[in-house]
C-alpha positions in Angstrom: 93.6 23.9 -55.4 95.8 24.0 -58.4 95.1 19.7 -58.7 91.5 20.8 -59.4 92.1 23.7 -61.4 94.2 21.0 -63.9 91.4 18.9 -63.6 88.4 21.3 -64.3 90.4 22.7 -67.1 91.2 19.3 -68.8 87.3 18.2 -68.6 86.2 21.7 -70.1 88.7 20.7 -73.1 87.6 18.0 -73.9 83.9 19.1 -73.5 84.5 21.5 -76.1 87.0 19.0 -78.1 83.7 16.4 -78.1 81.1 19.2 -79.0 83.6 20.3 -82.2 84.2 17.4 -83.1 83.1 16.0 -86.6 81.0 12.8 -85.0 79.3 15.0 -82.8 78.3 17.8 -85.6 77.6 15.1 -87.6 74.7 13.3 -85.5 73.6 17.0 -84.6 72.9 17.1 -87.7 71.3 14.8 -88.4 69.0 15.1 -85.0 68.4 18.3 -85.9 67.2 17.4 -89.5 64.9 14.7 -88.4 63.4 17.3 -85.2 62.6 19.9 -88.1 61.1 17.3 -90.5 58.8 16.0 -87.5 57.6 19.8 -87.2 57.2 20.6 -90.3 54.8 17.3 -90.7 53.6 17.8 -87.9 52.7 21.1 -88.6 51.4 20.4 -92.2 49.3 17.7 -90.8 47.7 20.2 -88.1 46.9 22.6 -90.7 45.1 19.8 -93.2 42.9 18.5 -89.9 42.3 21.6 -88.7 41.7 23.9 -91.5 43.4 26.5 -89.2 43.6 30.5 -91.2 40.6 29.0 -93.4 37.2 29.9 -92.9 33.8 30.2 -95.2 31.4 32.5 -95.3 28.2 31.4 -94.5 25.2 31.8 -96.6 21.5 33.1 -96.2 19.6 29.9 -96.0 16.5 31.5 -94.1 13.5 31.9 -96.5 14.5 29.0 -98.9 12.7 25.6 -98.8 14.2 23.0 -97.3 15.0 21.2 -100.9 17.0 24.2 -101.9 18.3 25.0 -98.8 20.4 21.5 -98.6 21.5 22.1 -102.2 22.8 25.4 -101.3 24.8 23.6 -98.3 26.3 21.6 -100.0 27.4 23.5 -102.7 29.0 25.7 -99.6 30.4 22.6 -97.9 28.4 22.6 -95.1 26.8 19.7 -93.5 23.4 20.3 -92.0 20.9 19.3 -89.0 17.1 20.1 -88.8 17.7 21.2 -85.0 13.3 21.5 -84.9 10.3 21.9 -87.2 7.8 24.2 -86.2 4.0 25.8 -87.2 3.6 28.9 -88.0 0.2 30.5 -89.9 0.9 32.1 -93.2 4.0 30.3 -94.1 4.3 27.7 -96.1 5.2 24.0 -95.2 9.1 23.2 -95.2 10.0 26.5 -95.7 13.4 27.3 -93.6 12.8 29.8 -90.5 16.1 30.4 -88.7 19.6 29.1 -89.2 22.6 28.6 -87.2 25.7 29.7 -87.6 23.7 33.4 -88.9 24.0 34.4 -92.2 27.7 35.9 -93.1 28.9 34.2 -90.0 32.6 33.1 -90.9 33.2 29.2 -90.3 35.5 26.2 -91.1 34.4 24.3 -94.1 32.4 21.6 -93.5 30.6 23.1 -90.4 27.5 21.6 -89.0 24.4 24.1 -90.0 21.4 23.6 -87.6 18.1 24.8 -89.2 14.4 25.4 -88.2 11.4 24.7 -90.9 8.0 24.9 -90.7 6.1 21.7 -90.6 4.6 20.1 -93.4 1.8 18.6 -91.6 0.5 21.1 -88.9 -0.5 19.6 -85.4 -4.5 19.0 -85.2 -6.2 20.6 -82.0 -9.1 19.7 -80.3 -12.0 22.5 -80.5 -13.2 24.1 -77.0 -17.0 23.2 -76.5 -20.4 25.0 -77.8 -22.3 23.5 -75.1 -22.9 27.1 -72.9 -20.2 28.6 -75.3 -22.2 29.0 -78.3 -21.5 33.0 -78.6 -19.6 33.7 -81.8 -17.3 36.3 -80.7 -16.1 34.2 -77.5 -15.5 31.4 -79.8 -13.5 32.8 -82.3 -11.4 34.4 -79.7 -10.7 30.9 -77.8 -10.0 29.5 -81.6 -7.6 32.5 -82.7 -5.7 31.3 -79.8 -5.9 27.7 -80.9 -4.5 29.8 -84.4 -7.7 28.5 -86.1 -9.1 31.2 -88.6 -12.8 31.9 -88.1 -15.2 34.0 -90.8 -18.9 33.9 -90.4 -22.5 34.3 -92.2 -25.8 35.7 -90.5 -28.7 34.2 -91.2 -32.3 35.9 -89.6 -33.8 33.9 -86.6 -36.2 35.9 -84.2 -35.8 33.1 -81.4 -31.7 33.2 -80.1 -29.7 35.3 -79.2 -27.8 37.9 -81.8 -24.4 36.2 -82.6 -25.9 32.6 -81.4 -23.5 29.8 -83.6 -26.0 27.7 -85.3 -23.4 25.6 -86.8 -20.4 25.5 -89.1 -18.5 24.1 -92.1 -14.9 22.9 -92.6 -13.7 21.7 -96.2 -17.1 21.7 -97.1 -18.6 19.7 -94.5 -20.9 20.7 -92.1 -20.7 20.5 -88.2 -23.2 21.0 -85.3 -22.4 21.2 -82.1 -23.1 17.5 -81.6 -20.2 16.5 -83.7 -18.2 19.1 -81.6 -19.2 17.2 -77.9 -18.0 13.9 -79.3 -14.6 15.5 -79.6 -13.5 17.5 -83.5 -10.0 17.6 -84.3 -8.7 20.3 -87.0 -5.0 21.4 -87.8 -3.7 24.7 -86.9 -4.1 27.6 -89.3 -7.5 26.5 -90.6 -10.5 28.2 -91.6 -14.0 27.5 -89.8 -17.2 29.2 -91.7 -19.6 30.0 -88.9 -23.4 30.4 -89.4 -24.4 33.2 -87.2 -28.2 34.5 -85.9 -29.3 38.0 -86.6 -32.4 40.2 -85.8 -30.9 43.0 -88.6 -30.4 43.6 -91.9 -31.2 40.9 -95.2 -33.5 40.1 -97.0 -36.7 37.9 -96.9 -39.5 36.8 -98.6 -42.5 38.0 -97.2 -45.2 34.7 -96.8 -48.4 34.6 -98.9 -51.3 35.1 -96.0 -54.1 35.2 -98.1 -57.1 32.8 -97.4 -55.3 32.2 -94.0 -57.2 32.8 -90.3 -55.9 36.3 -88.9 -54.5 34.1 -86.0 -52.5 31.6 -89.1 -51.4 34.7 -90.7 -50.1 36.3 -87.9 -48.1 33.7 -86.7 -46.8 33.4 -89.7 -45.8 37.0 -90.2 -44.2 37.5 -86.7 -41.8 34.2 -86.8 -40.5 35.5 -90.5 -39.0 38.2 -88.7 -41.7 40.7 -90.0 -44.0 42.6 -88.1 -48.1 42.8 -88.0 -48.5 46.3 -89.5 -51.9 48.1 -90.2 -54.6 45.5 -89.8 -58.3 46.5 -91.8 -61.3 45.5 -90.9 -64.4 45.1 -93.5 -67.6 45.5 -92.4 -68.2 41.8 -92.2 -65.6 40.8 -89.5 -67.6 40.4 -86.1 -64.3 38.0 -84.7 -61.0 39.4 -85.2 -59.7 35.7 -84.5 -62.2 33.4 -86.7 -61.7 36.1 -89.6 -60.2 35.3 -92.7 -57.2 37.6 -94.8 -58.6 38.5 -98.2 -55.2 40.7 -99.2 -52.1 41.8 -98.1 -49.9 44.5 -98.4 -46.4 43.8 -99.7 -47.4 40.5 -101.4 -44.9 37.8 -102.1 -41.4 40.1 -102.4 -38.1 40.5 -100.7 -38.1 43.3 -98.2 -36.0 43.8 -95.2 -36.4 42.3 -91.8 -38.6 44.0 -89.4 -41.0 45.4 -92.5 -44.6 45.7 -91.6 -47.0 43.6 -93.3 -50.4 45.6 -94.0 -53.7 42.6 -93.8 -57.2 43.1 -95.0 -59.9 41.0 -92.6 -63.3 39.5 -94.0 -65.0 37.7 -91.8 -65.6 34.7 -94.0 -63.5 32.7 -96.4 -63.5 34.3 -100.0 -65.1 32.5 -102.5 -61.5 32.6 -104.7 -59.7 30.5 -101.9 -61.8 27.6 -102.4 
């Protein structure tokens, strides 16, 4: 027991003769020194890749065009990525519409921005048929979904239906619905100018009768979209139909639709028609 005691105490002195000694401190030391170099760079290096503690805000790109939108980026030093380019009515083309990172968001520099803009060149859509579709109010409703603008004009016709599309105009052009049956493309957000039928309101110009057969006249008078008022008979007329209109009451003016026109009936043609 003591053997080992002598032997166990000789190893721990030199253990702690080696471990004092100059060598050893020495090349400690210099371990050490190299270990807390290789952090330190290590560390330094880390921070310089990383950016880590440093972070930008990031600005309100939403609303600006896409021109001054990328200056603005990389004045920030941000990199940047249309993520998608959308349509929207009302807003103009390449104008940015949502952003991310959001606005204020804080970031490392040089962060990837992802935008959404509105197209420069809207899709075109194919317009719904007039054939059995011609009512104007059911096809502006079918277009507003299509988000093509509609306005309309009325124009009198005694024949169709109230609200019956006649036909329409785009840039100036005009369109039937022929033109629409072969197939009509037009791009989203723009404006169609309907012409429309009415029985109501408006002006027209009421025909010159005079020196026509009762029967002329009042085809004439119905299909204007005016109506056969007081008709006077002189004592001549034997044949309402054969008889001959010698005056009229309004002459040639503008009156509303539905007025009643007022004839005067000889039976044969007045001398100051021939």
């Amino acid at each position: 027991m003591s053997k080992l005691t002598s032997k166990l105490g000789s190893w721990l002195r030199e253990t702690w003769y080696f471990f004092t000694s100059t060598y050893f401190l020495k090349n400690f030391g210099k371990l050490l020194g190299i270990a807390l170099l290789l952090f330190l760079g290590l560390t330094f290096w880390m921070r310089c890749y990383t950016r880590h503690g440093d972070s930008t805000e990031v600005g309100k790109y939403v609303g600006m065009t896409y021109e001054d939108a990328v200056a603005s980026l990389e004045d920030d030093n941000f990199r940047h990525v249309v993520l998608d380019s959308i349509f929207r009515v009302d807003e103009k083309p390449g104008l940015v519409l949502e952003q991310n990172p959001k606005p204020n968001s804080l970031v490392k520099e040089n962060r990837t921005i992802y935008l959404t803009i509105t197209k420069r060149i809207p899709d075109e859509v194919s317009l719904p048929s007039l054939v059995g579709n011609d009512d104007y109010n059911g096809y502006a409703k079918k277009l507003k979904f299509l988000d093509i603008r509609t306005k309309s004009k009325q124009v009198f016709n005694s024949k169709l239906e109230p609200n019956t599309i006649l036909h329409f105009f785009f840039n100036g052009k005009k369109y039937t619905q022929r033109d629409v049956t072969k197939g009509l493309k037009v791009p989203r957000g723009a404006t169609l100018e309907f012409v429309i039928t009415s029985r109501e309101g408006g002006k027209i110009k009421v025909p010159d009768v005079v020196c026509m057969s009762f029967d002329e006249a009042e085809f004439l008078i119905t299909n204007s979209g005016l109506k056969l008022g007081k008709v006077i008979e002189d004592s001549t007329v034997s044949d309402r139909g054969s008889a001959f209109v010698k005056s009229q009451f309004p002459m040639s003016s503008r009156v509303s639709v539905g007025t009643n026109v007022e004839v005067q009936l000889t039976q044969d043609k007045p001398i100051s028609c021939d």
